[in-house]
N, C-alpha and C positions, 0 to 999 in steps of 0.2 A: 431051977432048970433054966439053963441058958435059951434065950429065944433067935433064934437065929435070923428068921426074918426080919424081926425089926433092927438089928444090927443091921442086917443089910439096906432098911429102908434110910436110917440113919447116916450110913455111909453115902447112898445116892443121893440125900436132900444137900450133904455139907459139900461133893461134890458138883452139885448143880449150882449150889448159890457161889463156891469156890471159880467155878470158870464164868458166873457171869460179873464178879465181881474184876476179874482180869479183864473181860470184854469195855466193861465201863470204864477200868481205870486205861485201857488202850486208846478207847475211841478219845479221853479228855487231853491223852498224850496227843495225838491227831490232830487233834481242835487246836491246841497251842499251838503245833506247827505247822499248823495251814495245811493238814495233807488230805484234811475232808472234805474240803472245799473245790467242789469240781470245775469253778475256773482255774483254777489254780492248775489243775493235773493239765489243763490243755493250752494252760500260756506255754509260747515256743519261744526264745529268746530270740529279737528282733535282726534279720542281717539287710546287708544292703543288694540291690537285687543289680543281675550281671550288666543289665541293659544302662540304669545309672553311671554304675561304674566305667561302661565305656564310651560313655554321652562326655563325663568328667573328663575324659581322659582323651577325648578328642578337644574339648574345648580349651585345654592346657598344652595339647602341642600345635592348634591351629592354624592345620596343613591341609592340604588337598586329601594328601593318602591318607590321614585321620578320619578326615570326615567320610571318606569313600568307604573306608575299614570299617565305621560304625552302619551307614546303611546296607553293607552288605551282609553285616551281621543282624540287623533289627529293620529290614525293610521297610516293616509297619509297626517302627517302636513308636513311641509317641512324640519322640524326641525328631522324627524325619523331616516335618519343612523346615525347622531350624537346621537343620545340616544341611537340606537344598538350598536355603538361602544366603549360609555362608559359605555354599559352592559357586552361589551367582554372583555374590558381589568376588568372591577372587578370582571369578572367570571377567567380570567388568573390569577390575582393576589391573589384569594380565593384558587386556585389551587394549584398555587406556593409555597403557605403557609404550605399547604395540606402537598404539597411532602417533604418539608423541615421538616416538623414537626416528617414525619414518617422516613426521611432518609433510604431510603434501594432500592435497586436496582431497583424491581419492580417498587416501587412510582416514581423515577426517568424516569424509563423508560417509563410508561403512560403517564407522563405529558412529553413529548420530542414526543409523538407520536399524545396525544389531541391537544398540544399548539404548533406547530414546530416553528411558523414563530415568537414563541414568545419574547420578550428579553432578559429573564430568560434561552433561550436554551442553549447560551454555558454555562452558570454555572453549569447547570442540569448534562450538558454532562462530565462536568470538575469531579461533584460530582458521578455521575455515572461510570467514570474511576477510581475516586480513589475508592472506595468501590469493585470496581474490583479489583483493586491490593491488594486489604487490601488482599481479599479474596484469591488471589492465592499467595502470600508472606504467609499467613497462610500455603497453602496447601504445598508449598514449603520446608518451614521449619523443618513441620511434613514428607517428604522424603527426605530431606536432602541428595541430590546427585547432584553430580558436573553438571549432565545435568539439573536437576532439576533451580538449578542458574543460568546456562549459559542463559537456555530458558527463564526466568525470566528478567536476563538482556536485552537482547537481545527484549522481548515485551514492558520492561516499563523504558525505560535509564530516564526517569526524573523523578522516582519514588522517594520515600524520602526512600526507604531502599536498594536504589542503591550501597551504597559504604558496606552497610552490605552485601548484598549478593554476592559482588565481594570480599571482603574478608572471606567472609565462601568456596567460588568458590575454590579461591587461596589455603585457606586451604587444602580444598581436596585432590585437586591438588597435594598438595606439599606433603600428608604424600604417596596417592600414587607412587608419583614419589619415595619416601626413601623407600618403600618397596619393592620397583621396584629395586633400587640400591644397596640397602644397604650391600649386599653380593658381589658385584663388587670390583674386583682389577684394577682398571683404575684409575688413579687420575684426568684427561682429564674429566671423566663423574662429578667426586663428582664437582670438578668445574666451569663445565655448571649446575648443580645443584642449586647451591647459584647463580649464574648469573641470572637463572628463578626464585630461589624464596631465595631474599637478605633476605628475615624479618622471611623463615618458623622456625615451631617451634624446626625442627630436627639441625638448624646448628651448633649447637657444637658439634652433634654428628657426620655432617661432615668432618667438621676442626679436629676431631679426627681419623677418618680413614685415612685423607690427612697425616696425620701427620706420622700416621705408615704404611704408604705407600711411604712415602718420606724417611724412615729411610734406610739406606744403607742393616743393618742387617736381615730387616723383607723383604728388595727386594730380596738379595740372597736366601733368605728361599723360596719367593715366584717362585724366576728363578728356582730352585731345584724341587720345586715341579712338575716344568710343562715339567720337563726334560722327554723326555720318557725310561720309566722303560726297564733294560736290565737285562737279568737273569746272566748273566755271563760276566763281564767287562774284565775280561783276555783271551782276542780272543790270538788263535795262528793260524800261516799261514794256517795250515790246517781250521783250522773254517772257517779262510777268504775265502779259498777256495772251500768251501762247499758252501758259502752262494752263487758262482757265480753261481752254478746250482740251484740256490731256486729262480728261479724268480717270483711265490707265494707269497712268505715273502718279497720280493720286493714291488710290485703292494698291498700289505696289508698295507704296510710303507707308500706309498706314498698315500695312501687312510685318513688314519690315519692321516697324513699331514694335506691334504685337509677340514678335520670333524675338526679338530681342528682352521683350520682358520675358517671357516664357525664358528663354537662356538665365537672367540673371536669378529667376527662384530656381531652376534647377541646380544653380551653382548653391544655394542656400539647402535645397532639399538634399539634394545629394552628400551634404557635409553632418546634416542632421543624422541619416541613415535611420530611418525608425520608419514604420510602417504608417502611420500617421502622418507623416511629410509624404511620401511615395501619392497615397490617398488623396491628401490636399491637390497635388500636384497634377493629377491626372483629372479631378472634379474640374480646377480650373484652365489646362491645357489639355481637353480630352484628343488632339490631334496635333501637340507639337511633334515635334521632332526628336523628343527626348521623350516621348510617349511612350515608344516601345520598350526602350533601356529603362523606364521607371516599371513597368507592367514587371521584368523580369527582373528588377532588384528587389522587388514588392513579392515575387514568387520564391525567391532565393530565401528572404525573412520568414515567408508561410513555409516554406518546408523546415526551418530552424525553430520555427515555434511550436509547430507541430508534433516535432524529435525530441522537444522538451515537456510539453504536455501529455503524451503519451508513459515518455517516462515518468513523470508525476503521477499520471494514473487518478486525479481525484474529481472530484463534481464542480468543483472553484478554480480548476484549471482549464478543464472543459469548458465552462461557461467563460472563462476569459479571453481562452483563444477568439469564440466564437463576436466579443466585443471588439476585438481587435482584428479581428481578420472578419467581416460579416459579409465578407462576397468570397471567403478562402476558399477553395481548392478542400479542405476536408470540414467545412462548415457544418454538412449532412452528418457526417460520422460523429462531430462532436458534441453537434445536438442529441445525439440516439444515446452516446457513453453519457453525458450528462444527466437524461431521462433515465437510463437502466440505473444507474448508481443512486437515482435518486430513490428509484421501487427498491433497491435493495434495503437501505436506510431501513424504510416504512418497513421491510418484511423483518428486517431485525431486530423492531421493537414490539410491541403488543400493537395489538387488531383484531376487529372483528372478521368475524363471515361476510363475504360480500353474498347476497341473491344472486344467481344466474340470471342472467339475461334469459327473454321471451323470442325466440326466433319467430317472425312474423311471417316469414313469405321463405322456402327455400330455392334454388335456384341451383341444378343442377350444372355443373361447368363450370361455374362462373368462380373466377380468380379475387373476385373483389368483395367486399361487404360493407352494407351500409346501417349505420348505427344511428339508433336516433335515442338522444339522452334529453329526459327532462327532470328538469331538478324544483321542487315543490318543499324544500326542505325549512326554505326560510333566512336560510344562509348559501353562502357564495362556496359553489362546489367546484372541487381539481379534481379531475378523472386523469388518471396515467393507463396509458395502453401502452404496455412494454414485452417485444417480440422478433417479428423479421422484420417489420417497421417499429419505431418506438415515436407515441405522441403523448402531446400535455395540452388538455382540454382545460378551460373556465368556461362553469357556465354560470350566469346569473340566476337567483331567485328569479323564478318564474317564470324562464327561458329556457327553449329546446335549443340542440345545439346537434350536429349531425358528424358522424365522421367516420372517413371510408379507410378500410384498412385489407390490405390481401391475405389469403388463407394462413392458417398458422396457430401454431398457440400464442396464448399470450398472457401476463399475468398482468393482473386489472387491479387499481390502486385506487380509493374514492376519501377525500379528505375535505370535511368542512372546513368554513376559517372562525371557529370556535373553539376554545380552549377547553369546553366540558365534554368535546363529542369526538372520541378518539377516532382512527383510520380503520379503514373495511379492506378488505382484500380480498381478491377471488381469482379462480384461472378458468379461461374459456377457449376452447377448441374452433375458430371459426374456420367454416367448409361450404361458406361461398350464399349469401344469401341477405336479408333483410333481417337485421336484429330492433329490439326496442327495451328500452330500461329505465325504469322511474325512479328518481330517489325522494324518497319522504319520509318523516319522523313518525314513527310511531309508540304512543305509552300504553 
């Protein structure tokens, strides 16, 4: 008897082991090629992203509308200050073109003020000084005066019409110096003449006057002339004796003496032309006759020295004038620019804190202040007060020292004369009253 059940159990066991044996042989198919592998199912094939692509594509035709094209499609790509910054150097370099194109002062100057940090600035600045010089070498030439040059020199020494205008300077120079001279009986001046100007154009007209000033004949003529005139050369005892009650005619004599040495250094001073001869000249004729005309050639030098020093602008021209001119007409001013330039120095390098001063006594009204400085430090102290007055205090070890100064600010400078103990610096409001201030080391 056929069992039908287990037939049929037998069929489900061979198709149960039948499909799993497909499952294993599938999944080993799988495994060979990679398809069970769940990185595998979620790698995407790699592309290039659109923002790249148009960064490339602007840096390959780099043009303004490129770069514009790319920020305006990726405002915030990461790619953006690089497209801003090769929007600013071909906005610099359209400039730059600009200003070269138009060459002139102006255009220089815009573009030094639009583009400063640009690379084009020193050349701008190079081109912009020359066009300046062009321009006052113009203006120069059309006044044509010895200060005119000097100043000239003196602003632009690397100019390309430097040795021009030192030789037009010279020029000057030298014809006034000849007409300055040319009426002198000294041979000593014609001399120093050619010694200042070997190449002017007057020198053979001075090697001619040397010449007949050297002649034995033309000196006698010359000693004759400067004899003084006597009406009557045949004195007799009586004359002689007349003249000793003329003590009058005496003290006129020796006057007359006097006016004529004073004449014969000013014909020397006046050839010199330097402030220094003026000086001499009026220390030992404070009342000739050539007083007043030395006072105003001495004035005419102080405003030319002055014109030059200012244009200098430094603390060793200032102090120079002030050597050379020390009764000048701007003496005041260039002792205060000397002092300011000297506080600047000190603030420009390292320093300490200066202490405030101790206001002692206040004084309502009052325009003035009095400072009283003592110095206990051991060493030799410089106080600078620099402000609407500017001073330069030494005080000694162990010495108070006092000084009055009007309301104002002022920045205060204290330097010992010791190598290990750097500069102090301070600023102080004064508003009228009694100050007091001590200096001393403390460890």
């Amino acid at each position: 008897m056929i069992c039908y059940k287990c037939i049929s159990m037998k069929i489900s066991v061979s198709l149960f082991f039948g499909i799993l044996m497909f499952f294993l042989n599938s999944c080993a198919l799988m495994t060979s090629m990679g398809l069970n592998n769940k990185a595998s199912w979620d790698k995407v094939e790699p592309t290039v992203p659109l923002e790249e692509i148009a960064w490339k594509k602007a840096q390959s035709l780099n043009t303004e509308e490129a770069y514009l094209d790319y920020l305006n499609q990726f405002p915030f790509g990461k790619f953006k200050y690089d497209a801003r910054l090769q929007l600013q150097l071909m906005e610099t370099e359209s400039a730059w073109e600009k200003a070269k194109l138009a060459d002139t002062e102006e255009g220089y100057k815009v573009f030094m003020r639009d583009y400063s940090g640009s690379k084009y600035n020193s050349e701008a600045f190079a081109k912009l000084t020359k066009i300046r010089q062009e321009e006052t070498w113009n203006r120069v030439k059309l006044t044509n005066t010895a200060e005119a040059y000097n100043d000239f020199i003196l602003r632009f020494p690397l100019s390309d019409h430097i040795q021009e205008a030192k030789n037009l300077y010279t020029n000057i120079q030298s014809e006034a110096e000849w007409n300055r001279i040319k009426d002198f009986n000294n041979v000593s001046i014609f001399e120093n003449y050619l010694k200042s100007f070997p190449n002017s154009t007057f020198k053979d007209q001075v090697y001619t006057r040397i010449k007949l000033l050297n002649n034995p004949v033309r000196n006698e003529s010359i000693a004759e002339n400067r004899r003084p005139i006597v009406e009557n050369t045949n004195l007799t005892s009586k004359n002689i004796a007349f003249d000793k009650f003329q003590p009058e005619k005496k003290d006129k004599a020796k006057k007359t003496e006097i006016i004529d040495l004073g004449s014969e250094k000013w014909n020397e001073v006046s050839a010199y032309n330097t402030p220094e001869a003026y000086q001499s000249f009026l220390k030992q004729f404070p009342k000739h006759k050539f007083a007043n005309l030395a006072k105003k050639e001495l004035a005419i030098l102080d405003e030319q020295s002055w014109m030059r020093t200012k244009s200098a602008d430094t603390k060793e021209a200032y102090e120079n004038y002030q050597k050379v001119f020390p009764s000048g007409r701007y003496v005041k001013e260039a002792k205060k620019k000397s002092i300011d330039q000297e506080v600047e120095t000190i603030l420009a390098g390292d320093y300490q804190a200066l202490p405030a001063m101790n206001k002692s006594e206040s004084l309502p009204g009052a325009k003035l202040n009095e400072i009283t400085i003592k110095n206990i430090t051991g060493f030799t102290l410089v106080i600078i007060y620099s402000g609407p007055v500017s001073e330069k205090v030494e005080v000694k070890d162990g010495s108070t020292s006092v000084v009055k100064l009007p309301n104002g600010q002022y920045n205060i400078t204290a330097t010992l004369n010791s190598d290990l103990i750097g500069s102090f610096v301070g600023k102080e409001n004064l508003t009228g009253g009694k100050y007091e201030t001590k200096f001393f080391l403390g460890y």
